[in-house]
Each structure stands twice: as C-alpha cells, then as structure tokens.
N, C-alpha and C positions, 0 to 999 in steps of 0.2 A: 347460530340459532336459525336463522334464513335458510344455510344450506341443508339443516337436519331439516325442516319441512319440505323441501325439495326431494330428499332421501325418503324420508318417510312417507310421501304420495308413491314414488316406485314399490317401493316394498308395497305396499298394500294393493297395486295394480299387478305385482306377481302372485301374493296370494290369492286374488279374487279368479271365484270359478265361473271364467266365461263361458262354460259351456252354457248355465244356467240360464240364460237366455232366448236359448232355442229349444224348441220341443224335444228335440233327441240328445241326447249329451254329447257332445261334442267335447273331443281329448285333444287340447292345445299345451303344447309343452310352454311354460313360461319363459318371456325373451326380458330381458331387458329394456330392448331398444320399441317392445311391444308397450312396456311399461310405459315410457317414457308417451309414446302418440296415446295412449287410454287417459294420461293426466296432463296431457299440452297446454293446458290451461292452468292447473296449479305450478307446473313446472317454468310457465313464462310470468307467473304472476310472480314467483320465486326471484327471481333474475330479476326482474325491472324494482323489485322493494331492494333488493340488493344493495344496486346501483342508483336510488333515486337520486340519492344528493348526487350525482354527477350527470343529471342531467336535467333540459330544461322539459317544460312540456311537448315542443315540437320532437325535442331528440326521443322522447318516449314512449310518441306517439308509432316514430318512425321504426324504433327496438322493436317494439311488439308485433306491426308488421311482418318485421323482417323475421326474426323469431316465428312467427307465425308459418313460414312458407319455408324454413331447413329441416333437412332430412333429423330423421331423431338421432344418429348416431351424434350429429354435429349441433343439434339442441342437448344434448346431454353434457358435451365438450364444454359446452357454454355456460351450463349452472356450476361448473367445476373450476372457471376460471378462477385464479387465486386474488387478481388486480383488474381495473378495467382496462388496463394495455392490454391484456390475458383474453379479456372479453374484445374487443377489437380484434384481437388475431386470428381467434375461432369465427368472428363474421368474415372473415377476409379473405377465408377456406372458402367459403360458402358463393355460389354463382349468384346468392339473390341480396348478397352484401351492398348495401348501399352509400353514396358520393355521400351522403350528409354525415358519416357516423365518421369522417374525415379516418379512415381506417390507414394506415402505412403502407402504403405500396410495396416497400420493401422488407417487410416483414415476413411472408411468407409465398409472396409472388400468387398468380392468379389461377384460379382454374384446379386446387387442390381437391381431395375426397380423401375421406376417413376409411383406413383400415385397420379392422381391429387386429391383434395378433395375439396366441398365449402367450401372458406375462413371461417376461425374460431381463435379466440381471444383465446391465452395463455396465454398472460402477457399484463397486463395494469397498470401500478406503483400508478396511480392517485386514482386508485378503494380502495386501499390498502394500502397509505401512507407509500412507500418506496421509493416515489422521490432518484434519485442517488443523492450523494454529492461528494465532486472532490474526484477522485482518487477508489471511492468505488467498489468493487466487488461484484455484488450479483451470488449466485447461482439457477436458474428455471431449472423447469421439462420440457422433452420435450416430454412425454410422461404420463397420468396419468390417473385415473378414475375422476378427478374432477381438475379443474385450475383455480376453483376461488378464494383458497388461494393467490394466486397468479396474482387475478385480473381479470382470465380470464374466460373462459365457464362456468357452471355447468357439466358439461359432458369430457368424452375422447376427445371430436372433430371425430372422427373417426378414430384416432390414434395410432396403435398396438404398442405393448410393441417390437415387430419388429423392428422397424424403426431404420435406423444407419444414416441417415439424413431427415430435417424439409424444403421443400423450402416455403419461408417467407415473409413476407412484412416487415422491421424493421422500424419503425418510432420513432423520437425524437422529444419530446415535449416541449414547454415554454423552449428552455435554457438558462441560465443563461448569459452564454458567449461563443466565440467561443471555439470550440470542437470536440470532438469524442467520438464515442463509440464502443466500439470494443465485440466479439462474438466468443466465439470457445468453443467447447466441454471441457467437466467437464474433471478432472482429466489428462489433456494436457497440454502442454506448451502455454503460451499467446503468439499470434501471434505479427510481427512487424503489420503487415497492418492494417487498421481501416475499421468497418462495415459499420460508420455512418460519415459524418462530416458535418458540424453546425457552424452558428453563432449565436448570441444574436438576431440578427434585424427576424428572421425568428420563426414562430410560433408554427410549425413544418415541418419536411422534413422523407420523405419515401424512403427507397430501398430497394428495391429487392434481394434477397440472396441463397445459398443454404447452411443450416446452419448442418454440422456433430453434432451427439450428442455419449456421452459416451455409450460407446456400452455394460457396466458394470449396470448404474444407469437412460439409458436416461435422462439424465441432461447437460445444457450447464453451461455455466458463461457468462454474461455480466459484463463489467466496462469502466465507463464515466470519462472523463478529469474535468471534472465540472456538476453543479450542474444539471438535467435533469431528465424527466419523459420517458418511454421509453413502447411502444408500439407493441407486436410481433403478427400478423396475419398470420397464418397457410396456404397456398396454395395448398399444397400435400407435399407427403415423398418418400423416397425410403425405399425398406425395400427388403427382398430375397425370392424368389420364387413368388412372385405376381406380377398382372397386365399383365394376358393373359398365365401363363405359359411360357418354355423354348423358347428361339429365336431359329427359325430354320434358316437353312444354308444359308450362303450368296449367289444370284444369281449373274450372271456374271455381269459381267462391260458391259455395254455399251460402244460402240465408242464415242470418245472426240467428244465434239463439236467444230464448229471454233470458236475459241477464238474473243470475239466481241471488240469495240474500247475502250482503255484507257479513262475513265472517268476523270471528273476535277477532279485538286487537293483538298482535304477538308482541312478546316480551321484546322490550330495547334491546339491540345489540351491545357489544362490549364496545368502548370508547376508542377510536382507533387513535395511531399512531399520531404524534404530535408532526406538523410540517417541519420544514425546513425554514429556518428566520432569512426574513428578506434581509435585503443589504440596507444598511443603514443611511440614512437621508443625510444631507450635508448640514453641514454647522450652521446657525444661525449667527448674522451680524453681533456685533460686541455694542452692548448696550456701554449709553455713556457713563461716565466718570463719576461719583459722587464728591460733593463736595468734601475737603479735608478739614476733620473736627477740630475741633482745639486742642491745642496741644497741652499734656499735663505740666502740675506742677513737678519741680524736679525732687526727689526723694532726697531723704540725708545722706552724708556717705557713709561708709559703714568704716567699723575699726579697719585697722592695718593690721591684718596679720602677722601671727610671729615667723620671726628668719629662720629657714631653715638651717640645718646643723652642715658644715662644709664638708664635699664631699672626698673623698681620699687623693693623694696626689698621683698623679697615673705613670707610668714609665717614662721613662726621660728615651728622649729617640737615640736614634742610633749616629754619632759623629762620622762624621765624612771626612777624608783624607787623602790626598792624592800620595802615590807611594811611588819613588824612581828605583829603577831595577837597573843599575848598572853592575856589569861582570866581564872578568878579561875570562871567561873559559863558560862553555857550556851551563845552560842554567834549567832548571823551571819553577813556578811558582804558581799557586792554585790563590787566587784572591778570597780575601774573607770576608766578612760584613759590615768592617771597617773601613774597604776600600770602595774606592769612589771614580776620580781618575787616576789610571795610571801609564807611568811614563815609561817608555822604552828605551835603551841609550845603549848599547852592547857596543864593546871596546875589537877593533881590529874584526876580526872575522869569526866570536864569539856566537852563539843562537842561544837565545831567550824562547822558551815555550811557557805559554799560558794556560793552565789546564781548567778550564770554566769548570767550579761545582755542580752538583746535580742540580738539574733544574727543578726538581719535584720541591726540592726544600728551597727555594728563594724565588720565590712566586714573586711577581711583581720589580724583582730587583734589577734595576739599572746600573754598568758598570762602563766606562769610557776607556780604550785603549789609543794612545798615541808614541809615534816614533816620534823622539827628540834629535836622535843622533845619528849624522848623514856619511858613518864608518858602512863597513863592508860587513860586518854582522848581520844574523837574520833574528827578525819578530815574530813568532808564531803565535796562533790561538787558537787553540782545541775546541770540540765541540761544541762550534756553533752549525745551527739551522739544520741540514741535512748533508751537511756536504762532506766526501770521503773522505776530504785531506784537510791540513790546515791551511785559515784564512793567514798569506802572508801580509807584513806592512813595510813597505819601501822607505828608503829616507826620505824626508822631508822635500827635496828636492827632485824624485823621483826621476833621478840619473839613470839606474840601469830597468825599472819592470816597470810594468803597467801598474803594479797594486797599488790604494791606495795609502795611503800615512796614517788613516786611524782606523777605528768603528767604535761605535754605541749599541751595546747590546743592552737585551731585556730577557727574561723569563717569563714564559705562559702558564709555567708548573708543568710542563712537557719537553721541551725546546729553549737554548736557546738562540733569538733570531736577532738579525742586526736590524738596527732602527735607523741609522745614521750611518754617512762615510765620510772622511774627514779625506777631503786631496792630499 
C-alpha cells in the first residue's frame, strides 16, 4: 500500500501539464526521473512511513536528509527497495550516503551511479529446464558476453563487467505453492528477507529490486522455498565513474517551505513476516524435593488365574555319534546329521576321503575330524574354506608331514570353514 502511493504520486506528475504554468505553452515530453523531483516530498515521505519501525528518530531524521540531496534516478532505486538492507544499498550508491545509516561497505563499494538501460532478459529457468525445486540454490551471471546459457539474451545486454549492482524486474512463475524467493550476491551471506513472495493461486508476480552482485565473479545466487520458474529483466546498474562523470558541489539549501496540512491517515499495511525465534535461555535450577506422602493401604489380592493348557512337545534333537571309518582299500564317506566326531584309522597304505555336504543345507552344523591311526594311509576332507585341494591329516604322531591330526569345521550356509586344529 505505501509503495502504490509512491507510484501513484509519479503517475500523476507524468500526467500533469507543465506547460500550464507559463504564459506560452511549453511541450515537455514526460520523464520519469522528472516525476520523481515534481513529487520529492511525497516520494521521501513514502520511504521513511515505509521504514519507520526500523528506525529511531535520529536515523529518520538523518534518511530524509540524505534522501533529500540524491539524484532522482537513485531516489526512485530507493522507494523500490524490497528490504531495508535493499534500502542501505541504494544509499551506498549514493556520494551523499551517510557514516550513521551504518551502510556495508562491502556491499556495493563506493563512488557508484545509476545507469539506466532498455529492459533486457538474464535469466528465464523455463528456456532452460532449471525450474527451482524447494529449498534449491542456483548460481547466475550478472554480467556476461552471452545469458542464454542461462535463459536469457544472446548478448551482454549492455552490461559492463563494472557493475557492482543490477536494478531488475524479478518475476516468479507457475508456482507450485506458496512461497519465496530470495536474491543476493554470490559469495555472501543469505539474507533473512525474501525478494519474491507467492502463492500457488497466482500465475506469476513481478518486483522490482536493486539486486548487489559479487564484485569478484559478477554473479548472484537465487533460492526458492518450492518449486518455481524464476524470471530476471535487467532495467540498469550501477557501476563507478559512469553516467555523466563526477557530481559536482552541492548548491545551497533553499528556504523551507510552509509546511502544508496533515494528510489522511493510510490504510495499515499487511502484517509482516513472523521473525526468527531466539535461542532459548538455560534451564533453571531444580526446585527441592517434596515431601513423600503416605503410603497406601495395600489392596486385596486378586483370584489365581486359570493354568493354561500345555503346550505341544517340540522335536527331539538331533543325537550325536562319533563314527570310526576304518578300511583296508580305498574309501569315501560324505557325513550325515547324525555325525558328530569322526574317527579316521585307514589300514596299511589305504585313503579315506571325506566329502563335506553342501553347505547351503547344514547352516550352523559342526563336525570334528581326527586321525586315530599312525599306519601309512592317507585322511582327506573335501570342501572345506576355499582351498583347491584337499585338507590332509597326518598321524597322530606327525612322523612324516607338517599337516595336522585333526580339524573342526562349521557351515556359514556358503562355506565350509575350519574353526579348530587338532596337532
């Protein structure tokens, strides 16, 4: 509401016929920035009702001032601020910015001037299928030889690698739900304030801004609360030493004028944005102890329930058995579930091979292999662990090889591996 009465003094300083004031008619084509100096009084009253809660009476005193003595291109920057960091950054442009409004130094560096340019297209997300998704950051140029990567011109726009701000149109497209979008120079801190805000029901919505870029890579960052297409038109920049050369000296003050009558009140604005919750204070001490009441009387006991019905009798396990394999001639024997330990004992120069069942089916199953008998026969055992050949088992006495007298195997339901070695 603040900034339509701001708008709505221009507009009516473009339609008014200045000629009408001098005897001969007088043909002035309407400016803008003309509008803007015919209404410098409704246009700074605009701005400081704005911003009052953000500032005390000295700061407001000092606004108006300041206000008072920039060019109109950079008074009009000013009513268009979206945030008061927004308004800080447009006085910062300004030669007649003052120490008190504690303005960023690094914001936009010093000694800037506003040029305008025809409106030109940087960022278009829809040209380009970079729709934001919630919460997304992108990074754009704000400055380049070419922005149709990026959706926009084929060309600079007219744009110098200069620039330490972009004044903009931002527009949000199709979004998804309600929202924001928020804008600030690359390589910065993310502001609290939002550029843009939005609902679902609306198709798109446009504002006006003056957008800092890194003054390292001319680049900003945009990021959207939900899903949305986002739209940046270029209106001019600031950039240093351009647009007319150095301002020269300020001319005297004019005498006040009389102060004319108190206008209506305007309608309250819309409630703004809820803050940020501070952080929460510490615990307070633990208050003491109450006394402990008296203790009740103790209740009846209650019936005994009835005994449940017995429950069925479950399998009987599996009996364990150690089984001896002796043989005067070549043997094998694949162990069953019955077996437990078993005993090796081959006669004269006989071989005993042990062929372990699949491990898939005897998950968990433990089986004990030992040599009893210290003849000239051999003990083998198949597929254990990974190994190519079979594990042999030496006599007892381990006369002629390294190997030794037993092992304990196990199944993984994959493998089976030895657990144990028996000397």
């Amino acid at each position: 509401m603040r900034q339509k009465t701001i708008v709505r003094a221009v507009a009516l300083a473009l339609a008014f016929p200045i000629g009408a004031a001098y005897a001969a008619p007088i043909s002035i084509k309407p400016d803008s920035m003309l509008a803007v100096d015919l209404n410098r009084g409704a246009v700074i009253d605009g701005i400081v009702l704005n911003w009052k809660t953000s500032l005390d009476a000295t700061q407001e005193r000092v606004l108006r001032d300041t206000l008072a003595k920039m060019r109109a291109d950079r008074l009009m920057a000013a009513s268009m601020a979206p945030s008061f960091e927004g308004l800080l950054t447009v006085l910062k442009s300004s030669d007649v910015a003052p120490a008190h409004m504690k303005v960023d130094e690094k914001a936009l560096g010093t000694q800037l001037t506003y040029n305008p340019i025809v409106p030109c297209r940087i960022v278009d997300t829809r040209l380009v299928g970079t729709r934001f998704t919630a919460g997304q950051t992108q990074l754009f140029d704000g400055a380049s030889a070419n922005f149709a990567p990026q959706g926009g011109a084929a060309n600079d726009c007219g744009i110098p690698a200069s620039a330490g701000a972009l004044t903009v149109t931002a527009t949000a497209v199709s979004p998804a739900n309600v929202g924001i979008i928020q804008m600030w120079p690359a390589n910065n801190p993310q502001p609290n304030a939002s550029t843009v805000n939005f609902d679902a029901t609306t198709f798109n919505i446009a504002v006006g801004t003056v957008l800092p870029v890194d003054g390292v890579s001319n680049q900003f960052n945009a990021k959207a609360s939900t899903p949305v297409d986002l739209v940046v038109d270029v209106t001019g920049y600031f950039a240093p030493g351009s647009g007319g050369g150095a301002t020269g000296p300020t001319g005297p003050t004019g005498p006040t004028g009389a102060t004319g009558p108190t206008g209506p009140t305007g309608a309250t604005g819309a409630t703004g944005a809820t803050g940020i919750q501070g952080p929460i204070g510490p615990s307070g001490a633990d208050g003491a102890t109450g006394p402990t009441g008296p203790t009740g009387a103790t209740g009846a006991t209650g019936a005994t329930g009835a005994t449940g019905a017995t429950g069925a009798t479950g399998p009987a396990g599996s009996t364990s058995q150690a089984v001896t394999v002796v043989a005067g001639a070549t043997k094998t024997y694949v162990p069953t579930s019955t077996d437990s330990t078993i005993l090796c004992g081959p006669d004269n120069s006989a071989t005993i091979t042990f062929n372990l069942p699949a491990a898939a089916s005897n998950v968990g199953r433990i089986y004990t292999f030992k040599r009893t008998d210290p003849g000239s026969g051999n003990c083998l055992i198949n597929n254990i662990d990974t190994a190519a050949t079979a594990r042999a088992m030496d006599n007892p006495g381990g006369l002629s090889t390294n190997s030794p007298s037993g092992y304990t195997v196990q199944s993984d339901g994959t493998t089976w591996w030895i657990i144990a070695i028996a000397p």
